[in-house]
C-alpha positions in Angstrom: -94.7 52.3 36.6 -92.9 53.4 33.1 -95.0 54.8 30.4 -94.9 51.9 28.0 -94.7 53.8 24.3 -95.8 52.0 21.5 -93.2 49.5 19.2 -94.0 51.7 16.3 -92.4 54.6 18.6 -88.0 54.4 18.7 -87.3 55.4 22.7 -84.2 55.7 23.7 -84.7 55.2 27.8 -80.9 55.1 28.5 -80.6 58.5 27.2 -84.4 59.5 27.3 -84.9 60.6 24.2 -86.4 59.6 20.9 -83.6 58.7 18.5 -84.9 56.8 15.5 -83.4 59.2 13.3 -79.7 58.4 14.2 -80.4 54.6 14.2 -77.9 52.7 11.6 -81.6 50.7 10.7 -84.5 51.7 9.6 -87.4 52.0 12.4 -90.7 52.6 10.8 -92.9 50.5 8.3 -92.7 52.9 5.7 -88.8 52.7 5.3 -87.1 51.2 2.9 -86.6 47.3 3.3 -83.6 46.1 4.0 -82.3 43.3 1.7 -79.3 41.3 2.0 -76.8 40.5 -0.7 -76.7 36.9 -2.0 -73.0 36.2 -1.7 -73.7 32.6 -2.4 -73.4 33.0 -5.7 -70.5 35.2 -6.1 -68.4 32.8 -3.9 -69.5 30.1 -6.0 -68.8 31.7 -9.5 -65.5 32.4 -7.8 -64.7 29.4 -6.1 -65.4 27.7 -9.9 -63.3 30.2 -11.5 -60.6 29.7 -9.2 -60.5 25.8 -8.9 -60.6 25.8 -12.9 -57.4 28.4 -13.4 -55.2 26.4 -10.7 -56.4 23.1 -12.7 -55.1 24.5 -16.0 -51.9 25.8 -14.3 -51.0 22.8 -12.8 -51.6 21.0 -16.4 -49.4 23.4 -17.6 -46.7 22.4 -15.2 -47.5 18.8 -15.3 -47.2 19.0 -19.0 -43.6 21.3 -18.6 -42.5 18.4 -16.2 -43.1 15.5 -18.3 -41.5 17.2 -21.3 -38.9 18.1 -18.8 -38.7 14.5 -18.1 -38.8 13.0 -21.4 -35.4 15.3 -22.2 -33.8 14.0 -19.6 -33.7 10.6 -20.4 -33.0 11.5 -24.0 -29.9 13.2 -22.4 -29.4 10.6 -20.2 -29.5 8.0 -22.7 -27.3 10.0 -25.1 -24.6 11.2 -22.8 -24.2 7.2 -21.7 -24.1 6.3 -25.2 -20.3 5.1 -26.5 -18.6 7.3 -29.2 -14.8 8.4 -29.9 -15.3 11.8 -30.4 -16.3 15.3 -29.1 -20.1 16.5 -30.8 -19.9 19.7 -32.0 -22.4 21.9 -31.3 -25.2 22.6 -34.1 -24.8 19.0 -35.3 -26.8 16.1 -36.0 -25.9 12.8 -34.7 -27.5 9.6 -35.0 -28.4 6.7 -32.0 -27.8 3.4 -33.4 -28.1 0.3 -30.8 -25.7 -2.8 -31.1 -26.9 -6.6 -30.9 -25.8 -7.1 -26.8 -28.3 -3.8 -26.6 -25.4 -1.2 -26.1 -25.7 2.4 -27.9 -23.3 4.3 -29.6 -23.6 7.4 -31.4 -22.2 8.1 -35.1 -22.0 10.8 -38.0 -23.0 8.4 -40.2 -26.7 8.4 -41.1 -29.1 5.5 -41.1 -29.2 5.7 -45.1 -25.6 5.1 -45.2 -25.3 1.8 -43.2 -26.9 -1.2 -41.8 -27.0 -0.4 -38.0 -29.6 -0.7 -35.7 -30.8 3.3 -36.0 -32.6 4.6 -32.9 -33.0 7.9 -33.7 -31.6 11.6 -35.0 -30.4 13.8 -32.3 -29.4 17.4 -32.2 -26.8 19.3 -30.0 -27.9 22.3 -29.2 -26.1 25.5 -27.6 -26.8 24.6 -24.3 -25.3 20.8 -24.3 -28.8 19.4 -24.7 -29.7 16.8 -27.6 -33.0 17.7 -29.3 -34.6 14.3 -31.3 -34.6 15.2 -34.9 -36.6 12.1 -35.8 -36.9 8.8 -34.6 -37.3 4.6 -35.3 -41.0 5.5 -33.7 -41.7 8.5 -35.6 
């Protein structure tokens, strides 16, 4: 029969030997208590913090796209419009719409006539009309 050694007393029988001082624990009442960390916490701070910076980045985008959208069918509209000449760059033009709902873009401004105005448009380096001001504004 083994001695049996008390559970207050760290024997190693593999290598017959008392080894509570090399143990990665603590062995004996009076050591220090071992306390684990709450990660809960953390991971939910930073799940929270996370979920709320991708929500404002993809307003951001949202918000770039729909602008990006709205220009395009300015453009779109303004490129299909009918006029009989070439816009010069840094100019404003104005969108005036005819009875059978056709546009057509002109020099003239809304003050200076009795068309349908639409709106102000400007052309800016890069080929793109900017609205100036519109019917809706």
């Amino acid at each position: 029969m083994k001695n049996k050694f008390p559970d207050n007393i760290v024997y190693n029988e593999d290598i017959q030997k008392y080894d509570s001082s090399i143990k990665p624990y603590p062995t004996d009442l009076s050591a220090p208590l071992i306390t684990v960390n709450d990660t809960v916490a953390w991971k939910n701070r930073s799940i929270h913090k996370v979920n709320q910076k991708l929500k404002a980045t993809y307003l951001e985008l949202k918000n770039q796209y729909d602008t990006m959208l709205k220009e395009y069918e300015v453009n779109k509209l303004l490129f299909n419009a009918k006029f009989n000449f070439e816009p010069i760059v840094g100019e404003v033009y104005h969108l005036y719409k005819r009875a059978n709902n056709d546009y057509f873009l002109s020099i003239i401004a809304p003050n200076q006539c009795q068309f349908n105005w639409q709106g102000s448009y400007y052309l800016n380096t890069d080929q793109i009309w900017s609205k100036v001001s519109s019917k809706n504004d």
